[in-house]
N, C-alpha and C positions, 0 to 999 in steps of 0.2 A: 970952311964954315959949316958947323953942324945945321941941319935941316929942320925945320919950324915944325915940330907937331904940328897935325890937323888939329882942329878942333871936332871931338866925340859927337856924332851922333846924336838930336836930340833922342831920347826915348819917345816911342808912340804912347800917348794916352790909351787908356783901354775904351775911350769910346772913339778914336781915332780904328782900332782893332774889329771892335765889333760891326762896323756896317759893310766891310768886304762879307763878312761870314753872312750877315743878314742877307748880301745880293747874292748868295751864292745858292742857298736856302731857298731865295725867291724863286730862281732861276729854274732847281733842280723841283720843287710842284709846282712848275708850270709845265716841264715837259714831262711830270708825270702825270698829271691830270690830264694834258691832252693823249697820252697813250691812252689813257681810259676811255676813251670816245671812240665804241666803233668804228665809229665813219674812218677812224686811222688807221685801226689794226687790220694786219695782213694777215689773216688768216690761211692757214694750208687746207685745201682741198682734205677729206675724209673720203674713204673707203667710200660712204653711203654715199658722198655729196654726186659725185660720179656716175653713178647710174640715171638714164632716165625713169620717168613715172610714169603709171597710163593710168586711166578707170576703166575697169573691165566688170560687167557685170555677169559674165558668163566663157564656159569654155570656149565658147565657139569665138568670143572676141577677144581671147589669146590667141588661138588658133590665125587668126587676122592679123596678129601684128606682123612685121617686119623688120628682117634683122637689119642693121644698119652698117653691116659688113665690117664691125670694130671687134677689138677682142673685147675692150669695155662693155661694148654695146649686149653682149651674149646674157645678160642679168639684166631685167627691167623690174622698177618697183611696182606692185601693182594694189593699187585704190590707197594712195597716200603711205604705204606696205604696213598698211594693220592687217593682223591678221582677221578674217571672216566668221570666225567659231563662233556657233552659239553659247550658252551658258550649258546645255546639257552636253554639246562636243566637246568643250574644255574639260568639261569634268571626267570624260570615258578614261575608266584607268585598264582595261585590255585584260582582263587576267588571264595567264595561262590555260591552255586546255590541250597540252602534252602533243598539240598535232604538228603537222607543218607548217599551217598558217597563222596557228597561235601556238610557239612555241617555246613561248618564255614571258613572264610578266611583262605588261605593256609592250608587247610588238602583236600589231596585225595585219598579215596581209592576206589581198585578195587573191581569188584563185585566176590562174591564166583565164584570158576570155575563150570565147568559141573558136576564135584566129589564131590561139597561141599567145597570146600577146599579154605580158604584166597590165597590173593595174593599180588601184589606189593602194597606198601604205600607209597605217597609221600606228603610229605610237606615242609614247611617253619617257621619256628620255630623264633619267636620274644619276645623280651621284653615286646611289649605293648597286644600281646595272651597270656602270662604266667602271666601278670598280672590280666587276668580277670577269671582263672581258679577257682575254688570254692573246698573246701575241699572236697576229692575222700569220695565214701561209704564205710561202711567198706566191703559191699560185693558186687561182680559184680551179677549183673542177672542172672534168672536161666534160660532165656531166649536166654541168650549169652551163646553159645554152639559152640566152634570150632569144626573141625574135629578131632578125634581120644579121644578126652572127654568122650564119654562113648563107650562103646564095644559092639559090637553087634548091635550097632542101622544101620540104615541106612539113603541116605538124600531122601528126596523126591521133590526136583527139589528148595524149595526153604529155608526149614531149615532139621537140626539134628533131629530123631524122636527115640524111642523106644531104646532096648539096658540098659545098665547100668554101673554106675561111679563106680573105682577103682581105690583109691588113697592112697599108702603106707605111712608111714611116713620112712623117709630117717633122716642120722644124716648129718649134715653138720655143722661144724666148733663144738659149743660145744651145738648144740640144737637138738632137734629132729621136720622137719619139712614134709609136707606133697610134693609128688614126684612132683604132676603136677601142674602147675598155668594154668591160662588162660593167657597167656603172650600178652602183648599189642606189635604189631607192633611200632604204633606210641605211646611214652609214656603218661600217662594222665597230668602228670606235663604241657607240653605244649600248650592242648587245652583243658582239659577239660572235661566232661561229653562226648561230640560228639564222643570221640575214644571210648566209652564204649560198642563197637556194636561189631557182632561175625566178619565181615569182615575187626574188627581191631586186633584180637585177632588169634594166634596159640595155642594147647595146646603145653606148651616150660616146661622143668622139671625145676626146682628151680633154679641151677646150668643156666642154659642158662637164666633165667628171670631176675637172681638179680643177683647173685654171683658165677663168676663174669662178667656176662654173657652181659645182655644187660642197664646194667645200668654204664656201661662203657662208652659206649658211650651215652647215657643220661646226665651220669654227664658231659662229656666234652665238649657237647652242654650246659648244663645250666650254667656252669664256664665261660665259654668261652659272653654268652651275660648277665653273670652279671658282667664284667669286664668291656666288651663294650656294654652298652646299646640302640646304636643305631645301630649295627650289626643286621643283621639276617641270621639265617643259613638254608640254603635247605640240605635236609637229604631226602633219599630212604632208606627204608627195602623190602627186598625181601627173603620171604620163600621160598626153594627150596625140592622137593620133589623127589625120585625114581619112574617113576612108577605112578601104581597108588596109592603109599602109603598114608596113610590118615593121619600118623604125618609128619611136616617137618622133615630134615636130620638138618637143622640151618637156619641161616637167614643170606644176604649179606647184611652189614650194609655200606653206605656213607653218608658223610656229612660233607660239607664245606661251611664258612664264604663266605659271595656274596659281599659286598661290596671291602673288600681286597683281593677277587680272591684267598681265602684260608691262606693268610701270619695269619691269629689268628687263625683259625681250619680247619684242612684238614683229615680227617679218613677213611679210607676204613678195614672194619672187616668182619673177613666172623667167625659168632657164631654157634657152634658143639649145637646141642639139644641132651646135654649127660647127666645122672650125675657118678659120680663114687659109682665103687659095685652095679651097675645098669643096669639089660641086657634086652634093648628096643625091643617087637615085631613092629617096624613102620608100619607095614601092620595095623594091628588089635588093636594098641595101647597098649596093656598089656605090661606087666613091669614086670620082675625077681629079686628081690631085695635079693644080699647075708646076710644071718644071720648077719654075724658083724658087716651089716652097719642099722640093723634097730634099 
C-alpha cells in the first residue's frame, strides 16, 4: 500500500518570524551595554600603570628612596611624573657654541664636577636632529671614561687615569650580559656622535641603561616626535650622587612636549642604578654578583 503524504508545513507568519530576531537583538545590547561599564572591563596593566609614584620635592629625597629589589621596581614615577619645568626651562632652545659641552643645537652638558663625576644634561630633542644622526659605532671610546669605570684609578683634574676595569657578566632576562655600560645621559638616538663624550656618559649597570631603565623614557620621546613631527621635546637627566661616591645612586629623568605644554609628553622618572643579585660598592665601583645570577 502506498504511504500517506504528511501534510506540509504550516508556513510561519512573518510576525511569528520577527520576535526570535527581536529577542535576539535584545539580548545582543544587553551584553553590549554592559561591556560598556567599567566596572566589567578587564583591562591590561600598561607600561606606566606598573611603576610606583613618590612626591619628591628635592634631590636629597630621591636620594632616600629605596629600591624594592624588582627589575620593575628600578623606574619610579615622581610627583604624579609631570614634569617640574618652569615656563622659561621649557622654552631654553641650547644653541650651539661649536665646543664640547655645547656641540650641536639643543644639547648641553655640564662639565665634570671637581671629583670627576658627570653632571646635569639638558636638551631639546627634535625630529629634524634625529634625522641627521649617523649609525652609532659598535664601541664607544676608550677614551670616554666615566667615573667609577675602572677601580682604583684616580681623576687628575681633568680625565680618569690608572686603576683597572671589572666587568661581570650578569643574566638578565634569558642572556648573559656584561654588569656595567657606559650609560649616555642624553641618548645617542637624538644627536648623534656629540653625546659620545665621558660628560655624557655615567658608568649605569645594564638594568638602569636599557632594561628597563633609561630607555623608557627614550623610547617615549622618540614615539612621541615620530607621531608628531613637528613637536619638540626639552628633557633634563640628572645623576645624583651620596657623597663623594664616584658611581651615581640613578638619574632624575624629565621631559616634556614644548609646543602643547606637555598634553603629547610629560615624564618625570627618577632611575635606581641597581641591577638584581647585584651588591653595588658606589664608593669604589666594585660589584658583588650572587652565584645564581652569573
Amino acid at each position: 500500500m502506498a504511504r500517506k503524504r504528511r501534510p506540509n508545513r504550516q508556513a510561519q507568519s512573518p510576525q511569528q518570524l520577527i520576535w526570535p530576531v527581536i529577542l535576539l537583538l535584545l539580548i545582543g545590547f544587553f551584553l553590549w551595554q554592559n561591556n560598556q561599564d567599567p566596572k566589567n572591563k578587564q583591562t591590561q596593566p600598561t607600561q606606566q600603570s606598573k611603576f610606583a609614584t613618590v612626591t619628591a620635592a628635592s634631590d636629597q629625597d630621591l636620594l632616600n628612596l629605596q629600591w624594592d629589589g624588582t627589575l620593575d621596581g628600578d623606574i619610579v614615577h615622581v610627583n604624579q611624573n609631570k614634569a617640574t619645568f618652569t615656563s622659561a626651562e621649557l622654552g631654553e632652545t641650547f644653541p650651539s657654541q661649536g665646543s664640547k659641552l655645547h656641540p650641536i643645537d639643543g644639547l648641553n652638558l655640564s662639565p665634570l664636577d671637581p671629583l670627576g663625576r658627570s653632571q646635569q644634561a639638558n636638551f631639546v630633542a627634535s625630529s629634524a636632529a634625529i634625522n641627521k644622526v649617523t649609525p652609532r659605532p659598535d664601541k664607544i671610546g676608550y677614551d670616554v671614561r666615566p667615573s667609577g669605570w675602572f677601580i682604583n684609578d684616580h681623576f687628575d683634574g681633568t680625565k680618569w687615569v690608572g686603576g683597572y676595569h671589572n666587568n661581570p657578566n650578569v643574566t638578565l632576562g634569558h642572556a648573559k650580559q656584561a654588569l656595567w655600560n657606559k650609560s649616555h645621559l642624553v641618548g645617542y638616538q637624538f644627536f648623534g656622535m656629540p653625546t659620545m663624550v665621558t660628560e655624557n656618559m655615567i658608568t649605569g649597570t645594564r638594568v638602569q641603561n636599557a632594561y628597563p631603565g633609561q630607555l623608557v623614557p627614550e623610547d617615549d620621546i622618540r614615539h612621541a616626535i615620530d607621531a608628531h613631527p613637528n613637536l619638540t621635546i626639552r628633557g633634563q637627566v640628572t645623576p645624583l650622587y651620596i657623597g663623594d661616591e664616584r658611581l651615581a645612586r640613578g638619574v632624575h629623568y624629565m621631559a616634556k612636549s614644548v609646543q602643547d605644554n606637555g598634553k603629547t609628553l610629560d615624564l618625570n622618572y627618577w632611575i635606581f642604578n641597581v641591577e638584581p643579585g647585584v651588591t653595588i660598592d658606589y664608593q669604589t665601583g666594585k660589584a658583588t654578583v650572587q652565584k645564581n645570577t652569573k
